[in-house]
C-alpha positions as CSV (number, residue, x, y, z in Angstrom):
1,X,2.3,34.3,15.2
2,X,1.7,32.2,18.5
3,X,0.4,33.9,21.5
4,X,2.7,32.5,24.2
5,X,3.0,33.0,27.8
6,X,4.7,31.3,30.8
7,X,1.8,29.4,31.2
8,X,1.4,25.8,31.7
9,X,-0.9,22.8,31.6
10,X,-0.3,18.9,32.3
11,X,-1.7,17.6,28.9
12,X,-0.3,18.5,26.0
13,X,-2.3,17.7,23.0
14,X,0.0,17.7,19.2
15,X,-2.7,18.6,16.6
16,X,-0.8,20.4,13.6
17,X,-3.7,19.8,11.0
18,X,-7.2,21.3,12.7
19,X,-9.7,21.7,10.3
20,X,-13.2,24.4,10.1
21,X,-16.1,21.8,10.3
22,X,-19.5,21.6,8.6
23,X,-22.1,19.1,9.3
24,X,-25.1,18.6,6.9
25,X,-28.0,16.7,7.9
26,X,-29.7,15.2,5.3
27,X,-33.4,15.5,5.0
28,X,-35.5,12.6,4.9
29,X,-36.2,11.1,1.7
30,X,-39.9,11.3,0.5
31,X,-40.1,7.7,-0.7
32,X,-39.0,6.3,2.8
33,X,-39.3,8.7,5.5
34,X,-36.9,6.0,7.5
35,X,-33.7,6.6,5.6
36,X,-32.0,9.4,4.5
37,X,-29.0,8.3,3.8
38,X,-26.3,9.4,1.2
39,X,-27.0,8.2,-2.9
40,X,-24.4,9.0,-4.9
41,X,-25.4,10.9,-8.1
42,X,-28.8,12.1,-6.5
43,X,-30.3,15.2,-5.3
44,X,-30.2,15.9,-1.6
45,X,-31.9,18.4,0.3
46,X,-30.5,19.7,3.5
47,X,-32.5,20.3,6.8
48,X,-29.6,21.8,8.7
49,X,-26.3,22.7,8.7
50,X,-24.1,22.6,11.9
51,X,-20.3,24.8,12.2
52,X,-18.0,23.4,14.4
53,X,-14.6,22.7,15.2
54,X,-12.6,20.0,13.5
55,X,-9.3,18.0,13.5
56,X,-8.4,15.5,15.4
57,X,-6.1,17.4,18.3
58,X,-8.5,20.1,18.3
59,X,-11.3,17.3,19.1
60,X,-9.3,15.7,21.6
61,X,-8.9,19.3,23.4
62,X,-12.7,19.3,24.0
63,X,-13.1,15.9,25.6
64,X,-10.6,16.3,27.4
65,X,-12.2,20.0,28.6
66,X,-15.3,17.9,29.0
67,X,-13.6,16.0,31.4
68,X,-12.3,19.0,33.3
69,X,-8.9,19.0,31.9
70,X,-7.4,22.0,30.6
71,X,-4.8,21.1,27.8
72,X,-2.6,22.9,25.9
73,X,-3.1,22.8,22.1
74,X,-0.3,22.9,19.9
75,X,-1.6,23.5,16.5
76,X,-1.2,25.0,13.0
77,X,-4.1,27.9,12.0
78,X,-4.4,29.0,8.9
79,X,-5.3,33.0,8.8
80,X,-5.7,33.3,5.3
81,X,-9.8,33.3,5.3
82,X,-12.0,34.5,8.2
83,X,-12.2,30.7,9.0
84,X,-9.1,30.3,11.3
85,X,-10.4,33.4,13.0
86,X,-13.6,31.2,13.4
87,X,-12.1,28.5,14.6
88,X,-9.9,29.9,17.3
89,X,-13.5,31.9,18.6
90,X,-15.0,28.4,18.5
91,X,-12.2,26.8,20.9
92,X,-12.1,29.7,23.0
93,X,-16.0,29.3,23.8
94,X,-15.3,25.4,24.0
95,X,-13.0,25.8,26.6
96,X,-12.7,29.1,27.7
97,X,-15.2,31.9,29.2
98,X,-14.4,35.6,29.4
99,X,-14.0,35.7,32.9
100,X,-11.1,32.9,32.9
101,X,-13.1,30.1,34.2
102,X,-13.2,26.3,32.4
103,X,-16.5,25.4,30.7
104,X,-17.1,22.1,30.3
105,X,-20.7,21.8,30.3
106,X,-20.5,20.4,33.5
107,X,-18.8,22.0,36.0
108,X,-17.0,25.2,36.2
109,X,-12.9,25.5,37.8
110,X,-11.0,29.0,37.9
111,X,-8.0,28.9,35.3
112,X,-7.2,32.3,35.6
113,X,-4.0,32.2,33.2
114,X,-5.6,29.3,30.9
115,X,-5.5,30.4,27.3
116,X,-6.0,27.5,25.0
117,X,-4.6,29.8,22.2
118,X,-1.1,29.9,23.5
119,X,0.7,27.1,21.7
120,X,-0.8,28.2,18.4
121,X,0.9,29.3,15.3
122,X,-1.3,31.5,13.0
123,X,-0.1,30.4,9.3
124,X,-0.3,32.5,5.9
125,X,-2.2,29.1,4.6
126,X,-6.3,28.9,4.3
127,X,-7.4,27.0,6.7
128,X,-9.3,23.6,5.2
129,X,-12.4,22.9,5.7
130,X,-14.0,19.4,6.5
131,X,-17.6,18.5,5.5
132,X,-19.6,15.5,7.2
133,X,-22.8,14.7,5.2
134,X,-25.1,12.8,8.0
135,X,-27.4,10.3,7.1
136,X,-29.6,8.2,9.0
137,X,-27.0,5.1,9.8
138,X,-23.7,6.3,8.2
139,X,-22.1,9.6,7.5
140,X,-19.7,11.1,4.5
141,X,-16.9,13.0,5.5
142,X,-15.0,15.1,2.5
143,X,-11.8,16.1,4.0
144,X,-9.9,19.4,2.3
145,X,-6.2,19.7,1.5
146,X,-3.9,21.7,4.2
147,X,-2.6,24.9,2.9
148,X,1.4,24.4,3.3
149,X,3.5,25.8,6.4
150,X,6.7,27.4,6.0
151,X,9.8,27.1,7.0
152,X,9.9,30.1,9.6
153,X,6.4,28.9,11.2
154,X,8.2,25.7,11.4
155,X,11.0,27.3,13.8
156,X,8.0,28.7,15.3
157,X,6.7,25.5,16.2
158,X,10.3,24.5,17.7
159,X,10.3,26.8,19.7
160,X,6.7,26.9,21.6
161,X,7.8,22.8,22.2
162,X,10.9,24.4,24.3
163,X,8.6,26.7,26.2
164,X,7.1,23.9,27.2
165,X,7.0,22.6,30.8
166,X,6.3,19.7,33.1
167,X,4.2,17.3,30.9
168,X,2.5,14.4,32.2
169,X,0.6,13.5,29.5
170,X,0.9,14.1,25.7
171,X,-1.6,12.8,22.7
172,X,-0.3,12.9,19.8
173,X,-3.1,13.2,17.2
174,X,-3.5,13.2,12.9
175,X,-1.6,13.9,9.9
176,X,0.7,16.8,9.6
177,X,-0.3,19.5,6.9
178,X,2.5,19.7,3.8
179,X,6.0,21.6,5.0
180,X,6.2,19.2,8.0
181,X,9.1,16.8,8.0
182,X,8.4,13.5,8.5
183,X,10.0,13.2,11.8
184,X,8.4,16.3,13.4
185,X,6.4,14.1,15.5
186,X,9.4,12.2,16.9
187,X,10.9,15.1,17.6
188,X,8.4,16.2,19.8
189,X,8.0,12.8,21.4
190,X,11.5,12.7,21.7
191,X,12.0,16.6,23.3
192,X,8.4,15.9,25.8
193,X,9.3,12.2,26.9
194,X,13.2,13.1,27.8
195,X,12.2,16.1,29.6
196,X,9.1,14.9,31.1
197,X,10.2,11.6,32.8
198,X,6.8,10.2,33.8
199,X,5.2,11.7,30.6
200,X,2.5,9.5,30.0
201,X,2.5,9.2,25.8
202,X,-0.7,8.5,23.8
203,X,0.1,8.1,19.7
204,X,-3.3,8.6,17.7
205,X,-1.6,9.2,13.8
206,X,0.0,6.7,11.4
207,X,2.1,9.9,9.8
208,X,6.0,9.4,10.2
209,X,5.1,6.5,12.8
210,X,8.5,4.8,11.9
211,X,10.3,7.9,13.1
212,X,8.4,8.2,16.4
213,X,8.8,4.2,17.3
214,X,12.1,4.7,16.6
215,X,12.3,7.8,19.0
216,X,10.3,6.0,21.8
217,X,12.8,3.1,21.1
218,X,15.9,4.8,22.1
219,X,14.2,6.5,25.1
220,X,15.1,4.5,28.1
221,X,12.0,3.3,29.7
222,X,9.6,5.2,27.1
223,X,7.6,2.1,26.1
224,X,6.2,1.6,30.0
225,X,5.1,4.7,29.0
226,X,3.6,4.8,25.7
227,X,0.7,3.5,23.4
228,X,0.0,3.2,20.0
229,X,-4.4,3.5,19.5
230,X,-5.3,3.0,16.1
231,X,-8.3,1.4,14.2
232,X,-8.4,-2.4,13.0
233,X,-8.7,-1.0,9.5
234,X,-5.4,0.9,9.9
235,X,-3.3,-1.6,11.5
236,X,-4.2,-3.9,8.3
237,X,-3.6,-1.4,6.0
238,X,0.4,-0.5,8.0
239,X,1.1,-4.8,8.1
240,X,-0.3,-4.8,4.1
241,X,-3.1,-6.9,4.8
242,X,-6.7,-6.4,3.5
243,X,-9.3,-5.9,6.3
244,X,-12.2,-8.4,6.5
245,X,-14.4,-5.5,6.2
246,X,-13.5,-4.8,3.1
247,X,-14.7,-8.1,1.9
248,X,-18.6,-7.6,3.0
249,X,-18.5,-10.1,5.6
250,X,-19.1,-10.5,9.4
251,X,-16.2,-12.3,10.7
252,X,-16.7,-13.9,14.1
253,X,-15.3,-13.0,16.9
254,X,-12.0,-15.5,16.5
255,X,-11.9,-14.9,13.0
256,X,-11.6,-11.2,13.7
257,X,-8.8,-12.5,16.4
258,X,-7.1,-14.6,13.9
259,X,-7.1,-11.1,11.5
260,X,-5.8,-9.0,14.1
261,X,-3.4,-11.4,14.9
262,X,-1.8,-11.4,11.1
263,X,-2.1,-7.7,11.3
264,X,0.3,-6.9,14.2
265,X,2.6,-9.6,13.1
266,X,2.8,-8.4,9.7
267,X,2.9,-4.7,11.3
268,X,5.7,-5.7,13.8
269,X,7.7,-7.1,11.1
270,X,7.0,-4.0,9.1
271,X,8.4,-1.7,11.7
272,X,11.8,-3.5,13.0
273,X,10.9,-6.6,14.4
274,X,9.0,-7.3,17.9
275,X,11.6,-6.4,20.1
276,X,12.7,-3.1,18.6
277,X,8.8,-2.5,18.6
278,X,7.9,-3.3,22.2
279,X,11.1,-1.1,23.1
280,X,9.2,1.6,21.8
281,X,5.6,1.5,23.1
282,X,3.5,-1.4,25.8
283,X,0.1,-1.6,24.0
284,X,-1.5,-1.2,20.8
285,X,-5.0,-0.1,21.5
286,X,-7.5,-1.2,18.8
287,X,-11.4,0.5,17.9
288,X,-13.1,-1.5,15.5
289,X,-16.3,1.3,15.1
290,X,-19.6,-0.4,17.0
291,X,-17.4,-3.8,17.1
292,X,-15.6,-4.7,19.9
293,X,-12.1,-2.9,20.9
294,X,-8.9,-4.9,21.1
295,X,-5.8,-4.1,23.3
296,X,-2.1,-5.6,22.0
297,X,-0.1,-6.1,24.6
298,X,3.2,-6.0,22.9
299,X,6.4,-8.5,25.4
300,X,9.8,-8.4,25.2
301,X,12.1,-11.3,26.0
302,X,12.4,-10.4,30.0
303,X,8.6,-10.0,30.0
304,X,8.2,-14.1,29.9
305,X,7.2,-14.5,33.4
306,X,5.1,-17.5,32.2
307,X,7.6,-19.2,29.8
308,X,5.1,-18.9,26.9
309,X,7.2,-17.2,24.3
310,X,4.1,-15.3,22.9
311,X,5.2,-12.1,21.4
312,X,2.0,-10.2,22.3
313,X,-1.3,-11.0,24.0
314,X,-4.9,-9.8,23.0
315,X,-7.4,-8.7,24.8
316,X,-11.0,-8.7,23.8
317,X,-13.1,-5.4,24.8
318,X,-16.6,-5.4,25.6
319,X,-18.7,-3.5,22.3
320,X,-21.5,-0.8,23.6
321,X,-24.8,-1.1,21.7
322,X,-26.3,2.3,20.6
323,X,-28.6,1.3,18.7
324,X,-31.2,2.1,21.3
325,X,-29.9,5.2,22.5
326,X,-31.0,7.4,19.3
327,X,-32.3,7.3,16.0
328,X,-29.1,9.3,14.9
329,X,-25.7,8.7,15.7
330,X,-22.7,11.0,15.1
331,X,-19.3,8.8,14.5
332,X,-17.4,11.4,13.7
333,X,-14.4,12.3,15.9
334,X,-15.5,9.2,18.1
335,X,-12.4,7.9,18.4
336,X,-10.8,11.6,19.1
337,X,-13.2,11.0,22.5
338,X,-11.5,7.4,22.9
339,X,-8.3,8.8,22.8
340,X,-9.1,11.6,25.0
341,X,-10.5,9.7,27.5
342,X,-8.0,6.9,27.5
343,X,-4.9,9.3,28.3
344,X,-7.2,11.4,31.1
345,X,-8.2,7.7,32.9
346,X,-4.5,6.4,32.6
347,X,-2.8,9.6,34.0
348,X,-5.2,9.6,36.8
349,X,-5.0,5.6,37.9
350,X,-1.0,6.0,37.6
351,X,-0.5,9.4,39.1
352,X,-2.8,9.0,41.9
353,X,-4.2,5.3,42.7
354,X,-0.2,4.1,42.3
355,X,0.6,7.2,44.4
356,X,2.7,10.5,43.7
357,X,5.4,10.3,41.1
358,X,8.9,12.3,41.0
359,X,10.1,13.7,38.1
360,X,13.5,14.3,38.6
361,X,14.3,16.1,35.5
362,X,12.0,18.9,36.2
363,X,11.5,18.5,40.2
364,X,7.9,18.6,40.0
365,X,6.3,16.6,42.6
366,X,2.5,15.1,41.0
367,X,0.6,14.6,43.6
368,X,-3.5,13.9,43.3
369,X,-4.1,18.1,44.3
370,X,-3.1,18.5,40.7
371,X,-5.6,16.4,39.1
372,X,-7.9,18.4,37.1
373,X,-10.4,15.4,36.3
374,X,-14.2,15.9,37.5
375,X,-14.6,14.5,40.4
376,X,-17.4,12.0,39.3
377,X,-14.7,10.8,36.9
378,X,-12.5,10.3,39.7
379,X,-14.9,8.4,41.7
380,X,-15.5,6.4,38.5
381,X,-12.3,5.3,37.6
382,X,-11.7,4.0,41.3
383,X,-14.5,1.4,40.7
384,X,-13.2,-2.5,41.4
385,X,-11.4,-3.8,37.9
386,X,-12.7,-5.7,35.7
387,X,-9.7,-8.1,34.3
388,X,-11.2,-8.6,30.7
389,X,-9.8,-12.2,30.5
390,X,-6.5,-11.0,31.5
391,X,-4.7,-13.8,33.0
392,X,-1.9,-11.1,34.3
393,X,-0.7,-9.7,37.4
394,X,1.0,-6.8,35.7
395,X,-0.7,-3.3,37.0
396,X,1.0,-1.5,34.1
397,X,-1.2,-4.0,31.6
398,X,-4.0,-3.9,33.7
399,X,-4.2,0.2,34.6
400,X,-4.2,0.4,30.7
401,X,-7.2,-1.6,29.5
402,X,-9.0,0.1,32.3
403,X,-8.3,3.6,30.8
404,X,-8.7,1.9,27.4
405,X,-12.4,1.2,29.0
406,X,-13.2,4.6,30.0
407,X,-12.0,5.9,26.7
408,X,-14.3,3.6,25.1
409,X,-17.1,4.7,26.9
410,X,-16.6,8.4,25.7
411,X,-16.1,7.7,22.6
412,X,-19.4,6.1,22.4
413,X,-21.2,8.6,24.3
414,X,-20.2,11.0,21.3
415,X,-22.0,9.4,18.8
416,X,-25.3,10.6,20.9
417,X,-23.9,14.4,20.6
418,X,-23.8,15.8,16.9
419,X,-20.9,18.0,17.7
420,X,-17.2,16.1,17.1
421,X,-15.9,14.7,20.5
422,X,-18.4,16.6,22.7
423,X,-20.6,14.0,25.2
424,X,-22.7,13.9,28.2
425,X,-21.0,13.4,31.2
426,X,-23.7,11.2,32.6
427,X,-23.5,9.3,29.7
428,X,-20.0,8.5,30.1
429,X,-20.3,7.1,33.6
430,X,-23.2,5.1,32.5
431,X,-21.6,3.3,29.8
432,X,-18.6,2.6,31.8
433,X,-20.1,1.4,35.0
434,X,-21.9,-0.9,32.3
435,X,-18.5,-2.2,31.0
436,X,-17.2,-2.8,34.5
437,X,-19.8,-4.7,35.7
């Protein structure tokens, strides 16, 4: 059963498939004390082992409480085993203290009705457990089958979306676990984006994407406000292509261009054709792991200021090197951060550098009072733009590669925490200002 009040937060984060997580750290290996990496069919000895939380809403909740946003979850959690129990104690100390106060390793605000429980539906199912096996340059991850939900938690899950209220931002993050229909993300796209008119919309799962870009498609003006952020690896494997990486080479920077480029064209055509795709969302935000990001900005006919006729235009982010920054690094729920960060840097440029916005569904007046960021975020984000090779005047285009930046910077900074999606502040805002420069 959910634990649901009349609460309400701004961010809404979709993660139905959380997971309990274990890290092991392997121990050096005696024969080279530099690498202690992963050999399959060998003996490994442990030298620790790390609990946490995983899945990839329930990472993007903690960024974004990092940050000093707090969201609301909506999740799946299995209580068949003492490890849902776990795992909602873990959140709550994430973002929660007893006293009703935010912790975000940082700074402290008063949320005296915040419970980051309250969209969350307790199922009969185990909950899964994910296991990371860290090495000294590359990490394992052996990910556990859902338990299935059923049909009542399902109306369950219907009805926290209607108790649901003034949403400017929603992240929609993962796979589903088995008993979800296909379409149970578009349908809470398609219930938060008509309600919510300014609900800004960030799509993080390639599960029942048809039916969401379908959703955001018949939504009238949806695609200002909504991206598709995805690894290179995964847009080649939606347009049927095979990834360069899987060939052992380093492509250069135009080759990896010319890639991308065959990969949204062979994704566009996959999914309806250009225009019924850039009716659905603006952008398709691309991490490459420690290679540079790309952003896709996706045109429709109207958008041909310039008389080119290019379907899209790519943008070329800059790559962060960490390879000075520790002997270690954690990838894991790295792009959970990116995400996180992305959504949190565009709600705040759009609601508050572009000025207040009116939602006239709901009558709720955004104004910056309600932004939750840190303030050292804020005074971040309002550093002068960096264009990135953009040869655009379009703020829309613009406002998202900037927030594409910031995200990038926090999903970076994770890999220098070992816990999924958790970073240093100060990090952050160092590798950004870096970006900007």
């Amino acid at each position: 059963m959910s634990n649901n009040t009349n609460q309400n937060s701004n961010f809404l984060v979709v993660g139905l498939n959380p997971a309990f997580q274990k890290r092991l750290l392997l121990s050096k290996n005696a024969s080279n004390q530099h690498s202690n990496n992963l050999i399959p069919g060998n003996v490994h000895r442990i030298d620790q082992v790390l609990e946490g939380i995983g899945g990839k809403g329930q990472d993007v909740a903690v960024s974004l409480s990092i940050l000093g946003i707090c969201p609301d979850l909506l999740q799946f959690v299995g209580a068949g085993d003492g490890n849902g129990d776990h795992l909602m104690q873990l959140l709550r100390e994430k973002l929660t203290i007893d006293d009703g106060k935010e912790k975000n390793h940082h700074h402290e605000t008063t949320k005296s009705n915040y419970d980051p429980g309250r969209l969350t539906i307790r199922t009969k199912s185990k909950l899964r457990t994910c296991t990371t096996i860290v090495g000294s340059d590359n990490a394992t991850e052996l990910v556990e089958p859902s338990g299935l939900v059923e049909p009542n938690e399902l109306q369950e899950l219907t009805q926290l979306i209607d108790s649901v209220q003034n949403i400017n931002a929603l992240c929609i993050m993962g796979s589903m676990p088995p008993g979800c229909p296909e379409d149970t993300y578009a349908q809470i796209i398609a219930s938060v984006m008509r309600d919510n008119s300014n609900a800004l919309c960030v799509i993080d799962s390639v599960v029942g994407l048809k039916f969401m870009l379908n959703q955001l498609a018949a939504l009238e003006g949806a695609r200002d406000r909504a991206v598709l952020k995805i690894n290179v690896s995964e847009l080649c494997k939606l347009a049927s292509l095979k990834s360069e990486d899987s060939k052992g080479d380093t492509p250069t920077s135009d080759n990896k261009r010319d890639m991308i480029s065959a990969a949204v064209d062979g994704f566009v055509k996959a999914f309806g054709g250009m225009e019924h795709v850039a009716r659905a969302i603006q952008c398709i935000l691309l991490t490459d792991g420690k290679d540079p990001g790309y952003v896709v900005q996706l045109k429709l006919v109207e958008d041909d200021v310039d008389g080119t006729l290019r379907p899209y235009q790519i943008y070329q982010m800059d790559a962060i090197d960490l390879s000075n920054h520790a002997d270690i690094l954690f990838p894991i729920g790295a792009g959970d951060a990116v995400a996180a960060g992305t959504l949190a840097a565009w709600d705040y440029i759009r609601r508050v550098e572009q000025g207040p916005l009116h939602d006239k569904e709901s009558s709720h007046e955004v104004a910056a009072s309600d932004v939750m960021l840190h303030k050292d975020v804020q005074q971040c984000l309002s550093l002068r733009r960096r264009d990135f090779g953009m040869k655009t005047t379009d703020d829309r285009i613009s406002d998202i590669v900037r927030a594409f930046a910031f995200g990038i910077a926090c999903g970076s900074a994770s890999c220098l925490v070992e816990e999924n999606s958790e970073f240093r502040l100060a990090d952050v805002l160092r590798l950004f200002r870096e970006m900007m420069r």
